[in-house]
C-alpha positions in Angstrom: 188.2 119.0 167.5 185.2 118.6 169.6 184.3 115.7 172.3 182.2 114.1 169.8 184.4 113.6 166.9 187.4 112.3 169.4 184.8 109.2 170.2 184.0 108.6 166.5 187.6 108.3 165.9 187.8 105.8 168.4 184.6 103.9 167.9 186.4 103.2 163.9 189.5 102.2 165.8 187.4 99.7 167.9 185.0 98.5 165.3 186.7 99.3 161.6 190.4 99.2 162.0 190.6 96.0 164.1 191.9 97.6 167.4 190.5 96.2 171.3 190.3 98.3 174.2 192.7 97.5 176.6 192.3 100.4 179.5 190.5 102.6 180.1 190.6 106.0 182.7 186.8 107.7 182.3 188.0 110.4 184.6 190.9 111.6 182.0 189.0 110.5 178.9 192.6 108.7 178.3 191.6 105.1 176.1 194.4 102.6 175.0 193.8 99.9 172.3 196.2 97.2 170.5 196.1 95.5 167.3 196.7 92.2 166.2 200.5 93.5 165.3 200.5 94.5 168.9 200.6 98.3 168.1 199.4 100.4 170.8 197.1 103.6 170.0 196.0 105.8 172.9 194.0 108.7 172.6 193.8 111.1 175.2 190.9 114.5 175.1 191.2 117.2 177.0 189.3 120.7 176.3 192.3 122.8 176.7 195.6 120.8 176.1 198.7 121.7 177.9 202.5 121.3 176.9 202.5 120.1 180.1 200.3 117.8 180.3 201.9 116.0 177.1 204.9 115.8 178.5 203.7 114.5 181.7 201.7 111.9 179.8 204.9 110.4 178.0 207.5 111.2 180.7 204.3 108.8 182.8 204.9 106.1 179.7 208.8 106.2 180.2 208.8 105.7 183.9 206.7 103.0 183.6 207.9 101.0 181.3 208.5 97.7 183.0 204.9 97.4 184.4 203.3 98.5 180.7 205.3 95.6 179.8 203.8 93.3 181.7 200.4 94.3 182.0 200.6 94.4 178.3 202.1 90.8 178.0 204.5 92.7 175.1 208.0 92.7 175.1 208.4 95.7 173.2 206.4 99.0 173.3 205.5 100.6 169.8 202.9 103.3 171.5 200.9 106.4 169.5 199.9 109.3 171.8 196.9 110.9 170.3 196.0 114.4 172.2 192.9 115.6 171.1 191.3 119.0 171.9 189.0 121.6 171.5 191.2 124.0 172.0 194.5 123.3 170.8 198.0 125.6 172.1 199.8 126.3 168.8 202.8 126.6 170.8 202.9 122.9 170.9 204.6 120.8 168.5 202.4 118.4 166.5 204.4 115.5 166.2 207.5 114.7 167.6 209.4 111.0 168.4 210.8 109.5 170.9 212.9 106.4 170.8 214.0 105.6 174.0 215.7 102.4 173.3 214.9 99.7 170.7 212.4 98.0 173.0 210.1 101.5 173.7 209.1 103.8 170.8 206.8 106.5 171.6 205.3 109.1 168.7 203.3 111.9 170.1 200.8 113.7 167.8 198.5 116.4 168.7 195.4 115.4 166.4 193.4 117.8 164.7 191.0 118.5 161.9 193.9 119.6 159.7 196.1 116.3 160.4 193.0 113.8 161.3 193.4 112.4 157.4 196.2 110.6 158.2 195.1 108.5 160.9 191.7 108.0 159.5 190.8 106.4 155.8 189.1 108.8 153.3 186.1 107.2 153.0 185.6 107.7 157.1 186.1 111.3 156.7 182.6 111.9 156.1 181.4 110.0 159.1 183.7 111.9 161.5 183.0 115.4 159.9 179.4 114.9 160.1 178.3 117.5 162.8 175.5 115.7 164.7 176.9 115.3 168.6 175.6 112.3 170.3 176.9 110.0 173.1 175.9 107.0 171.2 179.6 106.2 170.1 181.7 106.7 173.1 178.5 104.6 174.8 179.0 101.4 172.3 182.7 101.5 173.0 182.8 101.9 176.8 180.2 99.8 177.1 181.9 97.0 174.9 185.0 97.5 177.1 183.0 97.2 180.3 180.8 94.3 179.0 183.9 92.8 178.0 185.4 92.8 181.7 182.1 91.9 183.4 182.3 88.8 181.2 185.0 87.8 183.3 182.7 86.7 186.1 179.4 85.4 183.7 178.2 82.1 183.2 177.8 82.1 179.8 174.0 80.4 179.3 174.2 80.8 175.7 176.9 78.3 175.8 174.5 76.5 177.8 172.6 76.0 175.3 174.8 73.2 173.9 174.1 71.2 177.0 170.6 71.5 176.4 170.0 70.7 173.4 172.2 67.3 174.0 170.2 66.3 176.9 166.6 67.3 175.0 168.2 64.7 172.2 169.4 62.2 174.4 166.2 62.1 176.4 164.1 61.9 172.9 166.1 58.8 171.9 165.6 57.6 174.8 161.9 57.5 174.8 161.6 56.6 171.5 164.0 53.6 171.9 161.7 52.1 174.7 158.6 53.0 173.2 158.9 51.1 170.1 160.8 48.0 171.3 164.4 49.3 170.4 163.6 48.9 167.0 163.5 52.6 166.2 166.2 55.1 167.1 166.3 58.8 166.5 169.9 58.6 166.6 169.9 56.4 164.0 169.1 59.2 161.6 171.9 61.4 162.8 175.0 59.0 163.8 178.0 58.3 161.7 176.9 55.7 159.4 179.6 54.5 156.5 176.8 53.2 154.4 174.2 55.9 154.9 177.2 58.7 154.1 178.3 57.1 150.5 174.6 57.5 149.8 174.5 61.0 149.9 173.4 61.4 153.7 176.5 64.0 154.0 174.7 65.9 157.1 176.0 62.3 159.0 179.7 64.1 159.0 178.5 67.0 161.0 175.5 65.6 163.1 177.4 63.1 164.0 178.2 65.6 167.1 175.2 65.3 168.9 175.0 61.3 168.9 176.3 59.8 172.3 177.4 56.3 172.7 176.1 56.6 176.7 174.4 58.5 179.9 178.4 58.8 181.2 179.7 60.6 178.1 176.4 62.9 177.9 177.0 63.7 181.4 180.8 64.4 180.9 180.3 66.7 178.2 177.4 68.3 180.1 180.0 69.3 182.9 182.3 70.1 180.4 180.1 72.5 178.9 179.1 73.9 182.6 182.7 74.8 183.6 184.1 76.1 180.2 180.7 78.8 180.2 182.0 79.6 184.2 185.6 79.9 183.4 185.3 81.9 180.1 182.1 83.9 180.6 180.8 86.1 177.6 183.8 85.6 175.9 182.2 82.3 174.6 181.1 83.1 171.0 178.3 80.4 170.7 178.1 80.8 167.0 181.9 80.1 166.6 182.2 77.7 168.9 179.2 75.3 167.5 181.1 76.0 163.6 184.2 74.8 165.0 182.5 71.6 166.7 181.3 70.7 163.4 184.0 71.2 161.4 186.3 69.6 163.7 183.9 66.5 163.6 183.8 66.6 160.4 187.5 66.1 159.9 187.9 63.4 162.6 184.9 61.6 160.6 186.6 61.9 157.3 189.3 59.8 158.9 186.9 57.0 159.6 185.5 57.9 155.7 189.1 57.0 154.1 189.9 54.3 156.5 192.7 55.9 158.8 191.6 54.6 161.6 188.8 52.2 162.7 186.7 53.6 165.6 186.9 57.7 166.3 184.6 59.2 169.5 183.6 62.4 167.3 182.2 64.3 170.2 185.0 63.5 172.8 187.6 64.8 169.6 185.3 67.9 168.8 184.6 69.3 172.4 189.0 68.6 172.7 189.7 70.3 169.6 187.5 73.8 171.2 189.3 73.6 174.2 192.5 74.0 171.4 190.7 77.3 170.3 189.8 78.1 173.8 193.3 77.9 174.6 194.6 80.1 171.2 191.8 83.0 172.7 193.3 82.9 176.2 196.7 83.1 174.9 196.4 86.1 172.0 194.2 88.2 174.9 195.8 91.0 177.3 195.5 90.1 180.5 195.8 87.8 183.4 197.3 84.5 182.5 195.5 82.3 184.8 192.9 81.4 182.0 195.5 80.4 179.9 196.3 78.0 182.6 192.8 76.9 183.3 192.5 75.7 179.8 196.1 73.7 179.9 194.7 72.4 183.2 191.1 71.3 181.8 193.0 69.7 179.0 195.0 67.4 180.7 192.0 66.8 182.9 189.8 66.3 179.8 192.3 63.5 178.1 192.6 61.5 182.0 188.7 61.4 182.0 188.3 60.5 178.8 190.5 57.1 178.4 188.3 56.0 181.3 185.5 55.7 178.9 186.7 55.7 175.7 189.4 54.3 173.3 192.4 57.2 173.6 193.9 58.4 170.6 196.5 60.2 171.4 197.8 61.5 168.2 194.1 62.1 166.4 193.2 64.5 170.2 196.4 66.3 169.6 195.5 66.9 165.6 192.1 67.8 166.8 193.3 70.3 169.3 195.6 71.8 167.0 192.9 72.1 164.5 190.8 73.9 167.2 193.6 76.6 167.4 193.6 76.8 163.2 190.1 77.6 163.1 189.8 80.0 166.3 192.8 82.2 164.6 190.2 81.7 160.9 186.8 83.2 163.0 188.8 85.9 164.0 187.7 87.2 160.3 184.2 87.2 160.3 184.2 86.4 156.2 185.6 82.8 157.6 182.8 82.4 160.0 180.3 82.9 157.2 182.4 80.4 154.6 182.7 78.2 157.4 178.9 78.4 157.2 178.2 78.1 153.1 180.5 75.1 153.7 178.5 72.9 155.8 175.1 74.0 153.9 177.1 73.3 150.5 178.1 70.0 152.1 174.9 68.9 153.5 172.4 69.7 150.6 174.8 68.6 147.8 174.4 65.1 148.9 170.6 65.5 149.4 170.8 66.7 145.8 172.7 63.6 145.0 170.0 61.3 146.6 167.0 62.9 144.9 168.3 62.8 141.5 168.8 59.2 141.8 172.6 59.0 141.5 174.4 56.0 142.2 177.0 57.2 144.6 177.0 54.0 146.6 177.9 51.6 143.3 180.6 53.5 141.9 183.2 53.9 145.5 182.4 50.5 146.3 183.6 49.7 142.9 186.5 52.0 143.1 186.9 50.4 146.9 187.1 46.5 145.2 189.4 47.5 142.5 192.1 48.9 145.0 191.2 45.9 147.1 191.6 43.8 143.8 195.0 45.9 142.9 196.5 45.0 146.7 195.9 41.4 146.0 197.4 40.9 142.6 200.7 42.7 143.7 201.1 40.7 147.2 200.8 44.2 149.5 197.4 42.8 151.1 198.1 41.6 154.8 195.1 39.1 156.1 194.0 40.2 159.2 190.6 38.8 160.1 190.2 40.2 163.5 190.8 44.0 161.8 187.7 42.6 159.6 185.3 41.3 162.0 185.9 44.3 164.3 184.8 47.0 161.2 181.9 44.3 160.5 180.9 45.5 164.1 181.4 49.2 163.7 179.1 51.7 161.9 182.2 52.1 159.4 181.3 48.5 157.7 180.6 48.6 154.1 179.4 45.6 151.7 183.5 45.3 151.0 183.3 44.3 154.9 181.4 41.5 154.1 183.2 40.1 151.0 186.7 40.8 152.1 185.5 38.8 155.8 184.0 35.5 153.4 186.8 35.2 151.1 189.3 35.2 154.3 186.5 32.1 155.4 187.2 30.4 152.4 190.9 30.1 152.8 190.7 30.2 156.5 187.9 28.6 157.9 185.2 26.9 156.1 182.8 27.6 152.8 179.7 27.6 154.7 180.8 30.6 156.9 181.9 32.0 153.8 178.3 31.6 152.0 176.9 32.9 155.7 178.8 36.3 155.7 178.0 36.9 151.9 174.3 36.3 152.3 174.6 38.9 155.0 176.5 41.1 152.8 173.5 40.6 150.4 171.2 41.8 153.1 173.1 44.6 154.1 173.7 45.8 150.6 171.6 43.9 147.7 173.4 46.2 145.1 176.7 44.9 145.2 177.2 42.0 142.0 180.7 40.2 143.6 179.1 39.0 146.6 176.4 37.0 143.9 179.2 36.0 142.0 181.0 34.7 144.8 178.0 32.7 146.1 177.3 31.6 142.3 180.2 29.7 142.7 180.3 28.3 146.0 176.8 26.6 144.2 178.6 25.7 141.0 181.1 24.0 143.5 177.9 22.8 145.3 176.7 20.9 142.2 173.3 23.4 142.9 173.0 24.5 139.2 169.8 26.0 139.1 171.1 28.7 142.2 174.0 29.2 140.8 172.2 30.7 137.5 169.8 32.3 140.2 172.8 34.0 141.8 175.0 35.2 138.1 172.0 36.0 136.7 171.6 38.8 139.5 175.2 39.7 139.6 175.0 40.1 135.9 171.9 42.3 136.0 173.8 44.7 138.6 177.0 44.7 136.2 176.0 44.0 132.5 179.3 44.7 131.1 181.8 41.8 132.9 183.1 39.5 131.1 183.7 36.9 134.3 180.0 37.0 135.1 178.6 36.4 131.6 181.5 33.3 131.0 180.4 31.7 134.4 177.0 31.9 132.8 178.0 30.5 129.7 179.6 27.7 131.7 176.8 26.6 133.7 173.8 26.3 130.5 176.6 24.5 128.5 176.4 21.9 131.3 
């Protein structure tokens, strides 16, 4: 088996069969790789093989056990010696076994064009046998090793690119803001909105990442973004890394979506959930452990920083870092990275869909939102908490339930004109939803107003033809 054919082996090892270059000697033409099942496979050519020189090479494996070990980061050594040659001594055995001891197994093959199906699959064959010699394989998977080590000592600007694009963003909102008055806001399109999102505006979940609530947290993450592309070099992948930012914002925002918690920093939890698939790299790669210890550094350095600006959440940074590690071990299979993809695009343009075929999304949760509320109060499992209230009434997680959950508490806690205040509100915040007219139809009623209470029923009515409360209430005030 010539040169050529030994590097085409390799180069399916490398790129088909899932195996990474872990050393390399140029000199002997001696390459190791590992799997994900921490198999080792090293393939060894030589123009005219010795019995010898096999020998030597796994008496060299023996005697150095311990420092394989190590190097490796394995506790147990499950090696494959592939000798390859042009010229092969028939006097040597093709495959023989050596179990040393149950932590160090070591087969040696002598691989040839006679045996080669057996460590290749069929439908490679073909490729290997093909008889055009060129370099261009054993230069893709040398230079992917080399690359791969140079990375080490790279600042990674494509990872950069992040930082850029948030500043550019930041900067643009800026401008705009002072230009018109701070009455229009770029971010305003792109934040977490509650309101905007039960509309249809789905892209909110994911663009939410790019939205900062200040010049400190910008220039934080900025930092952030600086050290991680010094520390971990090319090994940065910036399409993975910007999936898993947006799908780990996504989650943290679908707790604010079901009401599981009331304020969530979506960048601050996204950019802590990649250091959790930073971290999962570090630890699955052969090598130096300091990284791995960079990235628990950073972390704890990350989470002190953090609380000085932000509300900490312990328990939703841990779930988020966690989360980080899921998804990393997911993009190792590139079919992930590309669902991971259809899955954002599905997500974003089904609720554009939604919005241009005139679909009421908006009416029918907060329907399904008042009749849970509704359901809580009938069986006595509601607690009244009114600050809780006020504070979502503040947040960009408010919904038109905000408002009439707030002025009912008014009416049994403070006063009914507070009450009619915070549902006229409601009304301007969200002129769709019929309770808050039915509420302030009879706050008039009680008012003696008669001719604005009909005003009032008459719209709730028109929003919600088919209840029975409205249309009685109605009935009530012409028979008067």
């Amino acid at each position: 088996m010539n040169e050529s054919k030994f590097w085409k082996i390799v180069y399916l090892y490398v790129n088909n069969y899932h195996y990474e270059v872990i050393h390399y000697r140029p000199e002997k033409k001696d390459i190791w790789l590992i799997n994900r099942d921490n198999e080792l496979v090293r393939f060894i050519y030589n123009s005219n093989i010795k019995s010898s020189d096999v020998d030597a090479s796994v008496y060299n494996i023996i005697k150095n056990e311990q420092r394989l070990r190590k190097v490796f980061k394995l506790s147990s050594l499950k090696i494959k010696v592939l000798y390859t040659s042009s010229e092969n001594d028939d006097s040597i055995q093709e495959y023989k076994k050596y179990k040393i001891s149950n932590d160090l197994l070591i087969e040696r093959i002598i691989l040839s064009e006679k045996n080669q199906n057996k460590f290749i699959r069929s439908k490679d064959k073909k490729f290997v046998d093909l008889s055009v010699k060129t370099d261009r394989y054993k230069t893709r998977v040398v230079d992917g090793y080399l690359n791969k080590k140079k990375s080490n000592y790279l600042i990674n600007f494509h990872f950069n690119f992040l930082a850029v694009v948030f500043i550019l963003l930041f900067s643009i909102n800026f401008l705009v803001l002072y230009y018109s008055n701070n009455s229009v806001s770029l971010y305003k399109f792109l934040e977490y909105n509650y309101q905007s999102i039960i509309t249809g505006e789905f892209y909110r979940l994911f663009t939410n990442i790019v939205v900062f609530d200040n010049i400190n947290q910008l220039i934080f993450i900025t930092i952030f973004i600086f050290i991680c592309s010094l520390l971990f070099g090319e090994e940065i992948k910036l399409t993975t890394s910007i999936t898993i930012l947006l799908l780990v914002t996504f989650v943290s925002n679908l707790f604010l979506l079901f009401g599981y918690s009331t304020y969530i920093n979506s960048v601050s939890i996204a950019f802590f959930g990649l250091l959790g698939s930073f971290f999962i790299a570090e630890l699955n790669k052969r090598g130096n452990d300091i990284k791995t210890i960079y990235t628990l550094a950073l972390s704890v350095i990350y989470l002190v920083i953090s609380s000085f600006y932000i509300e900490m959440q312990l328990g939703i940074y841990m779930f988020a870092f966690v989360l980080g590690i899921f998804l990393q071990l997911l993009m190792l299979n590139k079919i992930n990275l590309v669902v991971s993809y259809v899955f954002v695009a599905i997500t974003a343009l089904s609720g554009i869909l939604i919005i241009l075929l005139g679909f009421d999304l908006k009416s029918k949760i907060n329907n399904y939102n008042l009749s849970k509320y509704e359901k809580k109060i009938l069986n006595n499992s509601f607690e009244v908490n009114t600050e809780i209230i006020e504070k979502e009434l503040n947040s960009k997680n408010k919904s038109v339930l905000t408002y009439y959950e707030l002025g009912l508490l008014k009416i049994s806690t403070s006063s009914i004109d507070e009450a009619k205040k915070i549902f006229l509100d409601g009304i301007n915040f969200d002129d769709r939803f019929a309770p808050l007219y039915y509420q302030l139809a009879l706050i008039e009623r009680a008012e003696s107003n008669k001719s604005k209470s009909l005003e009032y029923i008459e719209k709730a009515i028109n929003l919600d033809g088919n209840n029975n409360i409205y249309k009685n209430l109605k009935l009530e005030l012409l028979a008067k």
